[in-house]
C-alpha positions as CSV (number, residue, x, y, z in Angstrom):
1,X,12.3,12.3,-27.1
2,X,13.8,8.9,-27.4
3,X,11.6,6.1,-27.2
4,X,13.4,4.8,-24.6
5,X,13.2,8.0,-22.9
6,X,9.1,7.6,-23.5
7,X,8.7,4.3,-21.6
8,X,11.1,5.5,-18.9
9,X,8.6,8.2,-18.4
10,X,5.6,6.0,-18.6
11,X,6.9,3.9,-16.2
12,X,7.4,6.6,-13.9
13,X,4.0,8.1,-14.1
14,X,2.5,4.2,-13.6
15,X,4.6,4.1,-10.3
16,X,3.4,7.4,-9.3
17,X,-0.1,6.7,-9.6
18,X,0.4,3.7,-8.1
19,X,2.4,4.5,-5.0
20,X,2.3,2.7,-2.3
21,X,1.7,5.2,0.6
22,X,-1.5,5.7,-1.5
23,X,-3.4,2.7,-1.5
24,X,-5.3,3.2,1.5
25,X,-6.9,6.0,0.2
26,X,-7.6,4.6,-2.9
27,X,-9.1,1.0,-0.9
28,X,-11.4,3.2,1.0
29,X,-13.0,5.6,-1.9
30,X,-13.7,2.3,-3.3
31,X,-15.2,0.9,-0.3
32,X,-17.2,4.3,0.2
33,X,-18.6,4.1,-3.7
34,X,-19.8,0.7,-2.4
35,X,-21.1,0.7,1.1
36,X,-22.8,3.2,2.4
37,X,-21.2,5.0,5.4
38,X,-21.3,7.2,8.5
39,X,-18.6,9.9,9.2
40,X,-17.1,9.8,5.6
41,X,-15.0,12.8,5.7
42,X,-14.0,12.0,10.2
43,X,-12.8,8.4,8.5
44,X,-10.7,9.7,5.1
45,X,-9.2,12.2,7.7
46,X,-7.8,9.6,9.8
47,X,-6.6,7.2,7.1
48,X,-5.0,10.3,5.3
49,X,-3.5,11.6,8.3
50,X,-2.1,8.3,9.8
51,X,-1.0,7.2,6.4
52,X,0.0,9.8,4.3
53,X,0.8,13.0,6.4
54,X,2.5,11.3,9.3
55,X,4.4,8.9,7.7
56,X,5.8,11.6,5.3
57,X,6.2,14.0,7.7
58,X,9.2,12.1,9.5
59,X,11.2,11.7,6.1
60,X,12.8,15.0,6.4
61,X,14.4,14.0,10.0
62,X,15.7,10.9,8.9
63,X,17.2,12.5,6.1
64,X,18.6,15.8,8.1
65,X,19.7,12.9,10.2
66,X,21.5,11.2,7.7
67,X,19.2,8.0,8.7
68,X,17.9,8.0,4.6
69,X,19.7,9.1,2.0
70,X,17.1,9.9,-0.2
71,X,13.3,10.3,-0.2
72,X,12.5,7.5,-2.9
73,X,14.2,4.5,-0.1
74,X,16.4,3.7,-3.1
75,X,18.6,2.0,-0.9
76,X,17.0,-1.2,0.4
77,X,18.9,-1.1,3.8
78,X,17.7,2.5,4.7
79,X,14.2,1.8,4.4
80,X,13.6,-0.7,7.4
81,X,13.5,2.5,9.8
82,X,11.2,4.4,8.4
83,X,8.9,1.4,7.4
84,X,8.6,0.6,10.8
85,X,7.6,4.4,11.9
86,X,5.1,4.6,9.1
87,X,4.0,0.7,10.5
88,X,3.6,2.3,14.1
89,X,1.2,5.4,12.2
90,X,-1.4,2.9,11.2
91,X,-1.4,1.3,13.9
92,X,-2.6,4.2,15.7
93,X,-5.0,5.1,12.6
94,X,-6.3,1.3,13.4
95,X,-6.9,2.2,16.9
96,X,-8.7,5.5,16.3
97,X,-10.9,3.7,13.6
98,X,-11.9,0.4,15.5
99,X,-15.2,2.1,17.0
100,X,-15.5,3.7,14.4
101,X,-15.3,1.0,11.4
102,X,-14.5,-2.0,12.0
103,X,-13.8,-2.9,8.4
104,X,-11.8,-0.1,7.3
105,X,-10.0,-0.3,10.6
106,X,-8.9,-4.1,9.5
107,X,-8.2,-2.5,5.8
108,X,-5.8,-0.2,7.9
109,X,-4.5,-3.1,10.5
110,X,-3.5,-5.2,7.4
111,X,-1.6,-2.5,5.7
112,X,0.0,-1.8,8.7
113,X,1.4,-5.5,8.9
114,X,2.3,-5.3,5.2
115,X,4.4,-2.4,5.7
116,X,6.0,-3.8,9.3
117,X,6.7,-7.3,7.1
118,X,8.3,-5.3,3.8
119,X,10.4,-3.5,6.7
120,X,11.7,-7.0,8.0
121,X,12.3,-8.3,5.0
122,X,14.5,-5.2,3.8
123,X,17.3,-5.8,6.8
124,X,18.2,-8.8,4.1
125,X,16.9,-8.5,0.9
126,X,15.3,-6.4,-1.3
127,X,11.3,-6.2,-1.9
128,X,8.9,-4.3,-4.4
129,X,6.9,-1.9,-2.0
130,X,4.7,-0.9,-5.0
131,X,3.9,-4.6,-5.9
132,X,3.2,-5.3,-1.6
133,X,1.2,-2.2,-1.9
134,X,-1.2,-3.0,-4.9
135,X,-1.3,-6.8,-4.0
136,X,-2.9,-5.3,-1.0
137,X,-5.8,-3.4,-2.5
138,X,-6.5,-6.2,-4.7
139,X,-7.2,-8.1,-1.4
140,X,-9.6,-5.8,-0.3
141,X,-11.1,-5.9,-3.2
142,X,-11.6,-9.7,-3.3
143,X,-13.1,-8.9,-0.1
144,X,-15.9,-6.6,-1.3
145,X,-16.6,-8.5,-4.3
146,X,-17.2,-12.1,-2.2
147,X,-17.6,-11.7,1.2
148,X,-19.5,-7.9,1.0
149,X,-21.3,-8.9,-2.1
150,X,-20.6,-5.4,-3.4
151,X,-20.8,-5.4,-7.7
152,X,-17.1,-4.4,-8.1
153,X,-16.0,-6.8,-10.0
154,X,-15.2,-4.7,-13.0
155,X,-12.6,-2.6,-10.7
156,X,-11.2,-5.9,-9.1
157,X,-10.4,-6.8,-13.0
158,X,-8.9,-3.2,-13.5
159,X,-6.8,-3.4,-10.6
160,X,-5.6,-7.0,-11.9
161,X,-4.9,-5.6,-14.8
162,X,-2.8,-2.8,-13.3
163,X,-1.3,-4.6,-11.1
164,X,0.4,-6.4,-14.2
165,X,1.3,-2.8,-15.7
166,X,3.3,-1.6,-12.9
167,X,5.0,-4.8,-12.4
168,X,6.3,-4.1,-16.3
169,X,6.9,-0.4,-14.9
170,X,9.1,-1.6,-12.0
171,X,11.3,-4.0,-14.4
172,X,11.4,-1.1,-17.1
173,X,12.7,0.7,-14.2
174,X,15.1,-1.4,-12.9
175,X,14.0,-0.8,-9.6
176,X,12.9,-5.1,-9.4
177,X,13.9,-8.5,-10.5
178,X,11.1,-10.2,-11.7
179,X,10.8,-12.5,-8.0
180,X,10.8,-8.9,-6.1
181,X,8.0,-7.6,-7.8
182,X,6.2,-11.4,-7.4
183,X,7.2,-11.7,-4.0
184,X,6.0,-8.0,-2.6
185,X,2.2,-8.7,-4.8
186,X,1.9,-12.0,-2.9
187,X,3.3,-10.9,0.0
188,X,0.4,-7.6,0.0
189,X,-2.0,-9.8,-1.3
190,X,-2.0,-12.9,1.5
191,X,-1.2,-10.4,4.4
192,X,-4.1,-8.2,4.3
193,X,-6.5,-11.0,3.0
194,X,-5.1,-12.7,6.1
195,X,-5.6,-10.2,8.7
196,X,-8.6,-9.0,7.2
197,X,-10.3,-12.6,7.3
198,X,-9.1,-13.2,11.1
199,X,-10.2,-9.5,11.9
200,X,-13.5,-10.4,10.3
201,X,-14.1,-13.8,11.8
202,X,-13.1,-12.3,15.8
């Protein structure tokens, strides 16, 4: 295998592991190795269903419809639509949640904003999900480190660090330019630091 081949393939599994539509799951298996919690499994049910399964499930519509053209979004004025669909999911996964946990509910709230924003921004330019996506688990993150006092500050380095790594990925790739893969961290990172704090201060 070419070495060019081998960092193509790298990259690949780096965006993989780091997809977006997974970093709600991965923000509250930290949060539950942290915090103690009621109704683990009712809560990682709703955040899985509302914003993995759902979102996912429409994809094969839009694409029977010829709304998508493929599954990856490659084409940045495709994936407004189902951006906003997947934005509408958590929403709902924030309403079902608010009794039940107010943090995670804001975790969920914030991503859903993320999303609806990336979504906006697509109608006119082109944005780096992945970046939006990790920018926003290093939010809540920050937020368990400082404002939850929880000793995570090790995995709030490691995510950091990552966050770097599939930045490289996504300009191995090609997928970015440099200011998309900027853009989308700070734009994941503000936005549900944001909404968190305001959720968290009501």
């Amino acid at each position: 295998m070419k070495e060019s081949n081998v960092g193509i393939y790298l990259a690949r599994i780096v965006s993989g592991i780091a997809h977006p539509i997974l970093m709600p799951l991965y923000a509250i298996s930290i949060i539950f190795y942290n915090i103690p919690y009621q109704f683990k499994f009712l809560i990682f049910l709703i955040v899985l269903t509302t914003t993995i399964v759902l979102p996912l499930s429409i994809l094969p519509f839009l694409k029977a419809t010829k709304k998508i053209s493929d599954y990856g979004l490659t084409n940045r004025k495709e994936r407004s639509l189902p951006l906003f669909i997947s934005s509408v999911f958590y929403l709902i996964g924030y309403i079902i949640l608010f009794k039940l946990t107010y943090f995670i509910s804001s975790i969920v709230l914030g991503a859903a904003t993320v999303i609806f924003l990336v979504g906006l921004i697509s109608y006119s330019r082109k944005i780096s999900i992945h970046s939006a996506g990790i920018g926003g688990l290093i939010g809540v993150i920050f937020f368990l480190n400082w404002v939850f006092k929880a000793d995570c500050v090790s995995v709030f380095i490691t995510a950091i660090l990552f966050a770097g790594l599939l930045g490289t990925a996504r300009l191995h790739l090609k997928a970015h330019t440099p200011q998309q893969v900027y853009c989308g961290f700070l734009l994941g990172l503000i936005t549900m630091s944001g909404t968190m704090y305001m959720m968290l201060m009501m």
